[in-house]
N, C-alpha and C positions, 0 to 999 in steps of 0.2 A: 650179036653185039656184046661185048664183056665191058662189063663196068666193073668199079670199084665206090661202091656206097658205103655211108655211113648211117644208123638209126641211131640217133641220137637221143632217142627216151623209149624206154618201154618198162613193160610191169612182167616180167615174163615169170615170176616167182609163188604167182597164186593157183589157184584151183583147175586156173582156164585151163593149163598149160597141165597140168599131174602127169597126165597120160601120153604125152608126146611134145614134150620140149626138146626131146633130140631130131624128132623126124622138123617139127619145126623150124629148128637151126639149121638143118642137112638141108629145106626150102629155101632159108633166106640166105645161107651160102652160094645156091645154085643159081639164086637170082641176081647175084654179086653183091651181097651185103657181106663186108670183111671188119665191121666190129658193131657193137650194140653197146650202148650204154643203159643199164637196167636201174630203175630209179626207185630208192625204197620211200617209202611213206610213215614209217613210224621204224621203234626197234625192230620188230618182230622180221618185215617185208626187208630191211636196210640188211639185219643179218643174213635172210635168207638171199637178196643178192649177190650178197658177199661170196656165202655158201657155193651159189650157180658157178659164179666167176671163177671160184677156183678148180671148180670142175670142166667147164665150157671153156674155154681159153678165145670164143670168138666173143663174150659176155667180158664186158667191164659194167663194176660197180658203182654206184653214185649213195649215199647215205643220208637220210635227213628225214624231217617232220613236215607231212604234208598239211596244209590249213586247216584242213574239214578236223583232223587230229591234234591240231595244236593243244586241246586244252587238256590233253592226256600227255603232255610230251615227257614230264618229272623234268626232274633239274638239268637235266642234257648230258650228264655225266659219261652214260652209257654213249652216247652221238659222239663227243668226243675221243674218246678210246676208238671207235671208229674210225673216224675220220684220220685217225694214224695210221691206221694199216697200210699202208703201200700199194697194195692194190687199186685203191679208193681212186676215181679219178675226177670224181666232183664231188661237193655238198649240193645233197638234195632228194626229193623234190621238197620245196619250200618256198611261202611266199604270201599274198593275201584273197582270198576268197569271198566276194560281198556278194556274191549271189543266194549262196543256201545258208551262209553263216552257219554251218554246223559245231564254230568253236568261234565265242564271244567277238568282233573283232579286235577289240583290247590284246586279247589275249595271244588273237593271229599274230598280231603286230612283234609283241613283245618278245614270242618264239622264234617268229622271220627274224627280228635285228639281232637277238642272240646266235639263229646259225649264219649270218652274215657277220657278227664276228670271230665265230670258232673260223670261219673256214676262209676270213681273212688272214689269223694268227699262221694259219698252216700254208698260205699261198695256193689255198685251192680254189678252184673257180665252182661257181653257183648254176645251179638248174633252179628257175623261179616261175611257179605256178602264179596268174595273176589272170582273177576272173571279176570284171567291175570294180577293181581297184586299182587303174593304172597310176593314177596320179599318188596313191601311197607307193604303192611300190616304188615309184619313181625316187619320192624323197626318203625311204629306206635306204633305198641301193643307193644312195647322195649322200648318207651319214653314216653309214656303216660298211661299204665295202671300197675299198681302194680302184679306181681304176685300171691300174696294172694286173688284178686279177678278174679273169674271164667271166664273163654272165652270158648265161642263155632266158630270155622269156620263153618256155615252153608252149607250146600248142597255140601260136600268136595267130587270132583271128581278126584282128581288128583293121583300124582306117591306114593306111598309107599316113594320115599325118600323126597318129599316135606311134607307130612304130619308127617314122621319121624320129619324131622328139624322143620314143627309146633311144636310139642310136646315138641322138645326139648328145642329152643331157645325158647317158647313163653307159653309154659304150658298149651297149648290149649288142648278143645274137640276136635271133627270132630263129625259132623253131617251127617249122611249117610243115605239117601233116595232111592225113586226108581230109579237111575239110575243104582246101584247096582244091579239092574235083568235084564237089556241090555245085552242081548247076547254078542254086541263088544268093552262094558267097560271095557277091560283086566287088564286097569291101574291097574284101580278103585278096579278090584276084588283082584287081588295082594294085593294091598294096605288094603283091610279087610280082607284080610287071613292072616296078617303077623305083622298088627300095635296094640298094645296093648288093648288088649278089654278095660283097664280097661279106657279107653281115646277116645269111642267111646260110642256115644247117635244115638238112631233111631228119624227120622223125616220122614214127607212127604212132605213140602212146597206147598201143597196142596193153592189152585185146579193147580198149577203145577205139570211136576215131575212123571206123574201116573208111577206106575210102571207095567210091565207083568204082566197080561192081559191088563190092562187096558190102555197101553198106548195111546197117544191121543184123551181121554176123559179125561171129570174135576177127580181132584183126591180127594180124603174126609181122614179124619183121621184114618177110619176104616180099611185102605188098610195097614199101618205099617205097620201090620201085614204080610201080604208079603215081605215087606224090612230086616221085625227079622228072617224070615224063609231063605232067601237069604243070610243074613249074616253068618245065622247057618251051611247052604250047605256047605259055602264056608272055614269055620273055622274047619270042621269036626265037632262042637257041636249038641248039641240039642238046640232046638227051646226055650224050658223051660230053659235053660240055658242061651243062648244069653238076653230073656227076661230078666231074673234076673240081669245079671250085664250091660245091659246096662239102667234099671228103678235105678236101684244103682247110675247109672255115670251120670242119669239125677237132680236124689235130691240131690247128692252132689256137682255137679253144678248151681242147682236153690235151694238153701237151702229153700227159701219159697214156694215151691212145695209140703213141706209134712206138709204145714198148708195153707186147702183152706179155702176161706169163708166160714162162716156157716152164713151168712147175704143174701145169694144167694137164688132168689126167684124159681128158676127150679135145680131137682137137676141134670139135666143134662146140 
């Protein structure tokens, strides 16, 4: 069976990875993953994205300050410069985090609406972490970003009617990963059997996230592929089918997704 997948968030820039992020990517090629969007979390994680994608040519970049970091961000100055490169095909990850509050939420707030307007000024679309904060998040992405430019809720495990109300009031994706293949995500599976394919993208938020099998081991990109199969069960579709429209729902929300580098030294 040959697919064409898309992972639409992962971390592939850290520790997990040192020792084989190419046999990884040579994995999730073979499983039919044909782009990854790699998501940084502060400077440090955003450059070394950058860094991958110019090497990987199957890796696209996203740049931004993740919540738990907010209160480290400085003045964005550096995120900006970023967010020019060309390469860049989202702001992000970014958004509000009320469960561990690891950065004041004042302070979450104030960094999500600043890179929701950097990356409205440039026409780029948002990757938005949102953990017991839907209802902020809602009225951020209400006051600061355009609906003409693209949002994904990342790692969306919630009710069928809060993803509904993203969709509606806010014109978001939903990003759906492995939690999707949890035996006790009832929400969750409701919620993909029921909410608009055309407004759903596959991810792994990899090495988070694994899904069935692999729960509590690192996760890699190549594993989607389980998360497309799991969405399929749950929708009645086929697998080839899930593929198709949600690789669809990922290039028309990273419009720069269906032009990679051809400057990229690996082609994986």
């Amino acid at each position: 069976m040959s697919l064409e997948l898309v992972d639409t968030h992962a971390h592939l820039d850290g520790p997990e990875y040192a020792s084989d992020v190419d046999e990884t990517l040579a994995r999730a090629r073979a499983a039919g993953v044909a782009r990854i969007v790699c998501a940084g979390q502060d400077r440090a994680t955003s450059m070394a994205t950058l860094a991958l994608a110019r090497e990987r040519s199957l890796t696209a970049p996203a740049v931004g300050v993740h919540p738990h970091l907010a209160k480290d961000a400085g003045d964005l100055t550096w995120l900006a410069a970023l967010l020019a490169d060309p390469l860049v095909v989202a702001a992000g990850e970014m958004g509000l985090d009320y469960h561990y509050n690891f950065s004041p939420p004042g302070v979450q707030r104030e960094v999500f609406a600043a890179q929701l307007e950097l990356a409205a000024g440039l026409r780029l679309p948002v990757i938005v972490h949102s953990r017991e904060a839907s209802t902020d998040v809602e009225n951020l992405l209400r006051a600061h970003r355009p609906k003409s430019a693209g949002a994904v809720v990342h790692c969306f495990t919630e009710s069928y009617e809060i993803g509904k109300r993203l969709i509606d009031t806010c014109d978001v994706h939903l990003g759906i990963g492995g939690a999707v293949t949890f035996k006790k995500a009832t929400d969750l599976h409701d919620a993909v059997a029921r909410l608009p394919l055309e407004r759903l993208v596959l991810e792994t938020d990899c090495p988070f996230m694994s899904p069935v099998p692999y729960r509590g081991k690192r996760n890699e990109p190549a594993y989607v592929r389980l998360t497309c199969e799991a969405v399929a069960r749950l929708r009645g579709a086929s697998v080839e089918e899930i593929a198709r429209a949600t690789s669809a729902n990922a290039l028309r929300l990273f419009p720069k997704l269906a032009r990679p580098s051809t400057s990229s030294a690996h082609a994986v």
